[in-house]
N, C-alpha and C positions, 0 to 999 in steps of 0.2 A: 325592351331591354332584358338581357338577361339576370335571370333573379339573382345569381350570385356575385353580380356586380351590385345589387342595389346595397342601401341600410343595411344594418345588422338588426334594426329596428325593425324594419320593414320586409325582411327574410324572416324573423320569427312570426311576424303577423302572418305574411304568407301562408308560414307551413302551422299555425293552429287555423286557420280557416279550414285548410287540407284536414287538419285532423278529423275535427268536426263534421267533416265529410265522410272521413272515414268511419268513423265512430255510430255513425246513422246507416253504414251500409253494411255495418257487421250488427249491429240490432236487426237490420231488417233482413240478412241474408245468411250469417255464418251462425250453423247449430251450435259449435264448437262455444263459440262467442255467448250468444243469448244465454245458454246455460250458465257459461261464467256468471255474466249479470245476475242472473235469479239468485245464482248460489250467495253472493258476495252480498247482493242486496245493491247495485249499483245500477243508477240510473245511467245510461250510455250516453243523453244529453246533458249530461253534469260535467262529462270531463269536455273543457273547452279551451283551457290553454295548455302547456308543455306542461308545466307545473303540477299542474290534474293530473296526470299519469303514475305520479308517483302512488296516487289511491287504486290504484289497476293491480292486479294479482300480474305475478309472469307467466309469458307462456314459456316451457324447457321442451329441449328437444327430447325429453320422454313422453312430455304430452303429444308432441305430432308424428311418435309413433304408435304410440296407444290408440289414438282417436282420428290416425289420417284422414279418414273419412270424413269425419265433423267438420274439419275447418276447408271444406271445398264449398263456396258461395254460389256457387254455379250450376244447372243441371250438367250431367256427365256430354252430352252433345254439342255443349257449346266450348268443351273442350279441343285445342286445335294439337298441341304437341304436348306429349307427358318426358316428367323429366324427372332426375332422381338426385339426392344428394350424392357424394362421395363415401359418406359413411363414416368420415372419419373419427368420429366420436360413438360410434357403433353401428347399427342398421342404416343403409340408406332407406331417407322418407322420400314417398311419392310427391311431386309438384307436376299439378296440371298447367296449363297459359292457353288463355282467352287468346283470341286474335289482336286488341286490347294491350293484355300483357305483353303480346310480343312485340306490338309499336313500340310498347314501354321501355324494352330491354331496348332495343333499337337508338329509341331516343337517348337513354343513360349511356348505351356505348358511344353513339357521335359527341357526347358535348365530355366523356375521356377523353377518347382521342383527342377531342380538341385541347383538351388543356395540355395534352403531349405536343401539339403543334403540328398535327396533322390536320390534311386538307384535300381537297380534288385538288390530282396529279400524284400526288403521293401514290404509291403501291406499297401496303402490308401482305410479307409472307407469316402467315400465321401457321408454328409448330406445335399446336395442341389437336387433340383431335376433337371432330367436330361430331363424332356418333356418341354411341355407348350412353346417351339419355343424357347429355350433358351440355347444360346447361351455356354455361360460357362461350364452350368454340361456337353455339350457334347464337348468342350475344354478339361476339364480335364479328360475325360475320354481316348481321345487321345491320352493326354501328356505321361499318366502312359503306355498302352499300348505301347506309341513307345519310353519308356524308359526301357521297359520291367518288368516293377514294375509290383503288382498285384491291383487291383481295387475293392470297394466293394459297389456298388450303394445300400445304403440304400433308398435317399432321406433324404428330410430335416424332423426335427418333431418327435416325439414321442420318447423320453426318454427312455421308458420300450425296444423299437425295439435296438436302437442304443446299448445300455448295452448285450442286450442277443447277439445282432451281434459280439461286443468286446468279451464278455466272449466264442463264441464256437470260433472265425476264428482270435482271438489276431493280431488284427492289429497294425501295429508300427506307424500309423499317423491318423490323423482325417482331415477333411478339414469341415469348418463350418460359421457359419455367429457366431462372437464372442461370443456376448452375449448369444446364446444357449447353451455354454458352464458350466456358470452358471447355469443353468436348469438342463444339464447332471450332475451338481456336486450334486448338491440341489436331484434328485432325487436315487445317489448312497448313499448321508447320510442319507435318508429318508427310504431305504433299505440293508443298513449293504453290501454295495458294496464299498471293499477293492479299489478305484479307484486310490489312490497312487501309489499301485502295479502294476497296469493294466500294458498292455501292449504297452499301448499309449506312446510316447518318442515326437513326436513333435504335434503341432496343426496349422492347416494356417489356418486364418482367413481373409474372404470375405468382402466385402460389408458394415465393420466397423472397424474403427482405432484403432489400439493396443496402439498406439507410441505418444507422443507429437511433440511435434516442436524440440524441443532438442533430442529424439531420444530415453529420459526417457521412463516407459511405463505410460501409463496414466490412468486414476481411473483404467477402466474397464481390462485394459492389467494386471494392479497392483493386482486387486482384485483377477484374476485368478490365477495369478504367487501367492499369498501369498497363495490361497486353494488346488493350484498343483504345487508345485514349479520341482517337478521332469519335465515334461515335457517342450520343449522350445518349445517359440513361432513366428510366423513369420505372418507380414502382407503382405496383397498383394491390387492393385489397378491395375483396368480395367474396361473396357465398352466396350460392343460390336460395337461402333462405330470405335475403337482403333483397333479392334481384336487384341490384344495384352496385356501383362500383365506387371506390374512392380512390382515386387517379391524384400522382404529382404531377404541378405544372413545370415550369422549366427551371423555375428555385427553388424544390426538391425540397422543400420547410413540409410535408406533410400531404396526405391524403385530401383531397376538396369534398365535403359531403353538396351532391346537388338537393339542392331543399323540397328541391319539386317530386321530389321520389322516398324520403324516409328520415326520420326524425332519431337521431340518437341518445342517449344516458348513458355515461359512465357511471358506475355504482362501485364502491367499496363492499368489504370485507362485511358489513353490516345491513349492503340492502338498499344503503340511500346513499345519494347521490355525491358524488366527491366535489371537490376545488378545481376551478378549469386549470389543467397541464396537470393534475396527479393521475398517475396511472390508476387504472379498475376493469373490469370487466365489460364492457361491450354489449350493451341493450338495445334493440331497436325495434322503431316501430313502422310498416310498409304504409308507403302514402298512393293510393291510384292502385293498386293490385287491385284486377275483379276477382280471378280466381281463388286465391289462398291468399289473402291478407293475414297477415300477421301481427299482436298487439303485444310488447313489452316481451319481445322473444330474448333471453340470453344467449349470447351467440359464445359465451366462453372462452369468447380473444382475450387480451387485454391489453391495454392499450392508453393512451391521452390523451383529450381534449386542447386543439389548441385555437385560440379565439382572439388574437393580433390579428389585423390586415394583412397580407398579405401582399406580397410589391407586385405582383401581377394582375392588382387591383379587385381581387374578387375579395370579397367581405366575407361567404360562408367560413363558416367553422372546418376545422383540418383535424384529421386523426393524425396520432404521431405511430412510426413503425410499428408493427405488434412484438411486444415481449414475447408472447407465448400463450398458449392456450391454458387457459386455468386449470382442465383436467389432465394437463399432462404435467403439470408442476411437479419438480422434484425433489425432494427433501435426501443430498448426498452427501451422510457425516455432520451435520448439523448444518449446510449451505443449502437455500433455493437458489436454486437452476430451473432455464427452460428449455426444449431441444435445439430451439435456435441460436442459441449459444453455443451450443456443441460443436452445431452444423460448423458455426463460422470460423472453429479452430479446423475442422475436417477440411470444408473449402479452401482455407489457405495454407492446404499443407500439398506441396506437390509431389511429396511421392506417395499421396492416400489417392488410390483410384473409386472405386465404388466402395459404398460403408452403407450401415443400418446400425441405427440405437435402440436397443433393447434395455426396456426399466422391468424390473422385478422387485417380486420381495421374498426378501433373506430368509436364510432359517432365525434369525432371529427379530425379525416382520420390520425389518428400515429396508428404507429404497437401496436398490440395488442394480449399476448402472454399468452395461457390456457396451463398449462400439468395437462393432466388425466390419473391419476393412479388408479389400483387397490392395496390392502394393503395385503400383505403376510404372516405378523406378528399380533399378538394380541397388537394393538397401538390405541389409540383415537386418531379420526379423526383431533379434533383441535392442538393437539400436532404432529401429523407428520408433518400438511402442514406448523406449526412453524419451526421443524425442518427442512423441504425441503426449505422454504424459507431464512433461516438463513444462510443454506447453496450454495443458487443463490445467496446470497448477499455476501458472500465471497471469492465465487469464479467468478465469474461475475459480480459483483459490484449492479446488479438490479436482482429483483425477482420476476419472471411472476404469475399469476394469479395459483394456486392452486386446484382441483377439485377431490376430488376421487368419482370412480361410480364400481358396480359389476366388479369381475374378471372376468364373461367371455361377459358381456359389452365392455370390452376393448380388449376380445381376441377375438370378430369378428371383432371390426375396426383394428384390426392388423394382421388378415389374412383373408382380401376379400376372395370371390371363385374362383377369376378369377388371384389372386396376385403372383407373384412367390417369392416375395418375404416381408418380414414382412412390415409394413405400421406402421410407427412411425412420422412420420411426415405429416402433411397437413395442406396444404396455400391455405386460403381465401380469397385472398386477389385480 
């Protein structure tokens, strides 16, 4: 049976036996690791339940730039595909994957999709791309293959591809970064494409949040649902640090962690560990990675634990939408803001076409917050950024600096040459 149907009793025991495993194959194989131990003075067989962890130092994403090299458990030859972060909290780090690993990722995509309610017969066109050392498109290309679904790699981008792709090969799901969405609708009404009818029945969305805190959908999830409401929606959160995904099932209460792949803490402001449902930062620990296992990684989301059953019967623990990355937090006039809040007044504004959030600091060293948009609609310029402002200040209490510049001024800051993915946000700071 599957683990995330059993106990909650019986899922924790699970995954510290896993630990324990882990915990013996980074004493015997990761440089990275054994050093920790010496330094710290920590016996590696000591930590044996989830609780133990708390006595582990963290690993941050400065140490697996500094030391890339140490946390590779593996000779360099039994390496099969090298893959790299995004970078978005600075440098991308190098990830190797064992053949191993990439059952792994394989495994982690089939049993998402599955909690999306996908299945053999189903066709996923997938609109991310699948090169440029990344991670995911070749995740989910796995997942679908070794669930026996069919796959349709378009790549990300271009509206007119993705519609002629739907109309010959009708595919029954999309997978896409959200807000392209709106792009796909904007140009089926702009060309007399019946896209209610389509063939489309679900949509999972990457890389941006559907969902509030409550589980409601949120501007940009609302907006889509009121322009397609036939199709349902499902979010998902990961990062190639993770290798791992956390997928909505069909009641949208939260992310599913599979226990058989990585073990989470939410931590506070001080380190240690919060109340399950208070927001905190995002720790985790890789269970079954040979390559680059990871131990007590901060990943700098943040986010909540939520630990009620679930009506779709699975027991594991659920992460709630992410607030926001801890290092983008922003202190604007004496209010914390994260950019995902931004985003979701920009996404539900229909005459904002492409935008970028740019944080700085002042001449007088307080955050300092520009969004630049391009205008989609026939609007004067001092009446939109009235209305954009009117609307920060209601839904966020303060209202950032305002700028529009050319649409496609802002659609090369939002896709570098080198980016895999869209660039809406940057800190100056």
């Amino acid at each position: 049976m599957d683990i995330e149907f059993e106990s909650v009793e019986r899922i924790r025991a699970y995954q510290e036996e896993l630990l324990r495993k882990q915990m013996a194959y980074l004493a015997a194989h990761s440089p990275y690791y054994r050093r920790m131990f010496a330094e710290h003075g920590i016996d590696p067989a000591s930590i044996r339940m989830i609780d133990d962890l708390q006595r582990m130092p963290f690993t941050e994403k400065a140490d697996l730039q500094r030391f890339n090299n140490d946390f590779l458990c593996v000779p360099r030859e039994d390496i099969i595909d090298y893959i790299t972060t995004s970078g978005t909290l600075g440098d991308p780090v190098l990830f190797g994957c064992t053949e191993a690993d990439l059952q792994r990722l394989a495994f982690n995509e089939h049993k998402s999709f599955a909690c999306a309610g996908l299945h053999k017969g189903d066709i996923l066109q997938l609109m991310t791309t699948i090169d440029k050392r990344f991670m995911a498109g070749l995740a989910y290309w796995m997942g679908i293959r070794s669930m026996g679904a069919s796959i349709i790699r378009v790549g990300n981008g271009i509206p007119e591809l993705q519609w002629d792709t739907i109309q010959r090969l009708h595919p029954t799901a999309i997978m896409c970064v959200p807000s392209f969405i709106l792009r796909l609708i904007e140009y089926a009404e702009q060309h007399d494409i019946d896209y209610r009818h389509s063939s489309i029945r679900k949509i999972i969305g990457i890389g941006e949040g559907l969902r509030d805190q409550q589980f409601g959908l949120n501007l940009l999830g609302q907006r889509i649902h009121d322009k397609w409401p036939e199709v349902e929606l499902y979010a998902t959160y990961s990062s190639t640090e993770m290798s791992a995904t956390f997928s909505e099932c069909e009641h949208g209460c939260g992310g599913h962690v599979h226990p058989e792949l990585i073990i989470v803490e939410i931590i506070g402001e001080d380190d240690r560990p919060v109340t399950d449902g208070r927001p905190g930062e995002i720790v985790i620990t890789t269970l079954g990675v040979e390559a680059m296992p990871l131990l007590r990684f901060r990943t700098g989301d943040i986010a909540a634990k939520v630990v009620e059953p679930c009506a779709c019967g699975r027991n594991s623990y659920r992460l709630t939408p992410l607030i926001g990355r801890k290092h983008n937090m922003i202190k604007l006039k004496g209010t914390t803001i994260y950019p995902p809040a931004i985003n979701d007044v920009l996404d539900n504004t229909s005459f904002v076409g492409n935008y970028v959030v740019v944080v700085r600091t002042s001449d007088a060293g307080t955050d300092e917050v520009i969004v630049r948009i391009s205008l989609r609609e026939t609007v004067q310029a001092e009446e939109a950024i009235k209305i954009l402002k009117d609307r920060f200040r209601s839904r966020l209490r303060v209202a950032p600096e305002v700028e529009i510049l050319p649409a496609d001024v802002i659609q090369q800051i939002n896709f570098p040459a080198k980016s895999r993915k869209p660039v809406k946000f940057i800190d100056e700071r």
